[in-house]
N, C-alpha and C positions, 0 to 999 in steps of 0.2 A: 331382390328389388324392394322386400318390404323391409327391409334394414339400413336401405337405400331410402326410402319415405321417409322414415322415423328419424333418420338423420338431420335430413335435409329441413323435416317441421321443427327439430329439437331445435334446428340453428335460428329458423325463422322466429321461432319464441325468445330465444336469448337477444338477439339484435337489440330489439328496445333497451334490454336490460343492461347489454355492452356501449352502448350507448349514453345513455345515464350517466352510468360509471366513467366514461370517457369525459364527459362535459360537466361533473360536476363539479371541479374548481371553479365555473364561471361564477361561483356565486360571492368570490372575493373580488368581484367587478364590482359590486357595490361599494362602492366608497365608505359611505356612513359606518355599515355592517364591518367592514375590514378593519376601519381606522379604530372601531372598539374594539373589538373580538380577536383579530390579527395584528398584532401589534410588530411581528415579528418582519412578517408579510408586507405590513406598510410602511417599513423601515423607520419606527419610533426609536429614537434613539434619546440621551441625555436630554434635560427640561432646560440646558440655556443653550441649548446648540440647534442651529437647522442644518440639513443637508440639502445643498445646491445640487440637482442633477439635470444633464441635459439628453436629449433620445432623437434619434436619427441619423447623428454624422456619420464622419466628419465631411464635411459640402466647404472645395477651399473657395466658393464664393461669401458664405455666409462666417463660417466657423473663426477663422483670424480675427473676427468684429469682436465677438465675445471672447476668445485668449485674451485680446489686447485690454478690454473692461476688465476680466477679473484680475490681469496683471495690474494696472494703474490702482482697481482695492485690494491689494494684496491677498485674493481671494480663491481658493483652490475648488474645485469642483469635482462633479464623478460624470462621466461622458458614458453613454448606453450607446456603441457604436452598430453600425451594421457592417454585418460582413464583405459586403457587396459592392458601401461606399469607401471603406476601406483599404480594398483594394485597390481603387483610383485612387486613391492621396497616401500611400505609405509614407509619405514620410511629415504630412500632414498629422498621423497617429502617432507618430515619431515626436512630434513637435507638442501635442497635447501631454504626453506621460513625462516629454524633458523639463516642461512646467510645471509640472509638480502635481498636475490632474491625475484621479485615478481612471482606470478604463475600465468598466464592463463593457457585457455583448449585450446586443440587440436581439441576434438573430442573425443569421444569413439574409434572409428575403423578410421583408416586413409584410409577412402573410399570418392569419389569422392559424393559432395554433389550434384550435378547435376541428378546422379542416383538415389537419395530418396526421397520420398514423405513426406508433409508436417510431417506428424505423426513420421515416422521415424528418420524422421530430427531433431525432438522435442525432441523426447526419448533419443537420442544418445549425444545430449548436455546435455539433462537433469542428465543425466549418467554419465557424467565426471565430470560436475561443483557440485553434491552431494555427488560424490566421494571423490574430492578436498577440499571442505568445512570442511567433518567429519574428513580429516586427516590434516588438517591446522589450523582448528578450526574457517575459516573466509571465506564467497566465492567469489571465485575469478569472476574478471568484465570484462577480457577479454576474447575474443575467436581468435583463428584464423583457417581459415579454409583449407581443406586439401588442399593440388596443389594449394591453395590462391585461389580457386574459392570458388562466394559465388553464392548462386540460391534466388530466391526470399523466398522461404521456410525458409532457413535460415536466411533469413535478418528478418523475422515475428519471430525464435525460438528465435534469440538472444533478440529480443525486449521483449518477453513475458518472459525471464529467467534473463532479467537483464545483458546483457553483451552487449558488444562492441565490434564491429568487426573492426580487423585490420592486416594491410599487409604488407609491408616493401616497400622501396625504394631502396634497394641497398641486395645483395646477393652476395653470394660466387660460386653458382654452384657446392657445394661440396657434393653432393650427388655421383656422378660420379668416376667409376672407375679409369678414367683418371687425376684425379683431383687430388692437389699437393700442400703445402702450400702456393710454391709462384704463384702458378695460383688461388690458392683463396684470399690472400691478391690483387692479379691486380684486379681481377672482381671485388671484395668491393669495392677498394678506387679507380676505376678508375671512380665509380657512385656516390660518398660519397659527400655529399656538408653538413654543417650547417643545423640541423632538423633533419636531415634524419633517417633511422629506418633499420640497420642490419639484416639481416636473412643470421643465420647459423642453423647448427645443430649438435645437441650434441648424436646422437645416429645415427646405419645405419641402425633399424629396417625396414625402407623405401627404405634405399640407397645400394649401392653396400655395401659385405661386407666389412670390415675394410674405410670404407670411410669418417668417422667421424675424424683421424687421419689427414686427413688433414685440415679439420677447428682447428682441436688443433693444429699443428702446425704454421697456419697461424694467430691466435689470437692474440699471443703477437705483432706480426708484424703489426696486424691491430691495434691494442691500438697505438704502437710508431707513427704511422702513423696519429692518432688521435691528438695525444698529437703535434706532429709537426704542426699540423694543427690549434691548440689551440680548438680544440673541448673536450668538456668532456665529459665521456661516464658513459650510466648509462641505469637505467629500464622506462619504459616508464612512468610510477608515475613521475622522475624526468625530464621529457619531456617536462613540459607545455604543456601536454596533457592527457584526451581530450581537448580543447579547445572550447569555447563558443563560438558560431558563426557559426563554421565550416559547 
């Protein structure tokens, strides 16, 4: 019994400590702190190029709006799909890589990975990127994670599956009700420098309804903005990343 105590207090001691440990990637949620420090993490790539990426699809209410934009600018993109939406539109995922987009995962379920334990965590990548594979025919090597939080569980699933985890430097905020093309083109380009790494969203499965209308609207205005800028935009493939070193 008292080997049985000492256990059972050793464990109650460690908790906080395993804990910590589990939550302590959240601290590349910080943007600022990331976009210096992690360069690798927030998908810095080459100084004339940005990376277009979009997170949630594929939604065939929304998603054909934006194919159809970056076809008309000869524009290629990197899509963070879920596993979940996925499924409903196979051939929608089909139709994103036959244009020349690249695909990452999402995720299975757009749940906060900080809540799942190691297993879970495995299973649910594991589930998107075999999903993605059979319907692309190739698997995909990126991930990015829900709310861009990563937990230490996650940083071990993506090593042991073979992907790479990554985040953006510049965003729209278009998830939001409130949200409006030209208040999603200001948020992007007022963070936008050479390398940097987009995040929109092509779907509101996450966001307020209809709230994906305003990244489509604000897209072309973000392209022109690019191109004034002499940055060229593309998938994270055409990034100079990953990069060696980093």
């Amino acid at each position: 019994m008292n080997i049985a105590r000492t256990l059972r207090a050793a464990a109650v001691t460690a908790l906080p400590a395993l804990a910590a440990a589990h939550a302590a990637p959240v601290i590349s949620t910080f943007g600022p702190l990331r976009n210096r420090h992690m360069p690798r993490l927030s998908g810095r790539g080459r100084t004339d190029h940005v990376a277009l990426t979009f997170d949630d699809g594929p939604d065939p209410l929304s998603t054909p709006h934006f194919l159809r934009i970056l076809a008309e600018r000869r524009v290629n993109a990197t899509f963070f799909l879920l596993g979940s939406e996925a499924r409903r539109s196979p051939a929608l995922v089909r139709e994103i890589a036959a244009a020349g987009h690249e695909i990452g995962i999402h995720g299975w379920l757009h749940r906060p990975l900080l809540l799942r334990g190691p297993r879970a965590t495995h299973d649910d990548l594991a589930r998107a990127r075999d999903l993605v594979t059979d319907l692309i025919g190739q698997p995909p090597t990126l991930f990015r994670p829900p709310y861009g939080v990563m937990s230490t569980a996650a940083h071990l699933a993506t090593r042991r599956l073979g992907l790479t985890p990554v985040l953006w430097t510049s965003w729209g905020e278009d998830w939001t009700a409130r949200a409006t093309p030209a208040s999603v083109h200001r948020t992007v380009t007022a963070d936008l420098d050479g390398g940097g790494t987009i995040l929109l969203h092509d779907s509101d499965c996450t966001s307020a309804p209809g709230a994906w209308r305003s990244a489509l609207g604000a897209l072309p205005r973000i392209l022109d903005t690019c191109e004034e800028r002499c940055y060229a935009v593309g998938r994270l493939r055409d990034h100079g990343w990953p990069r060696s070193g980093d």
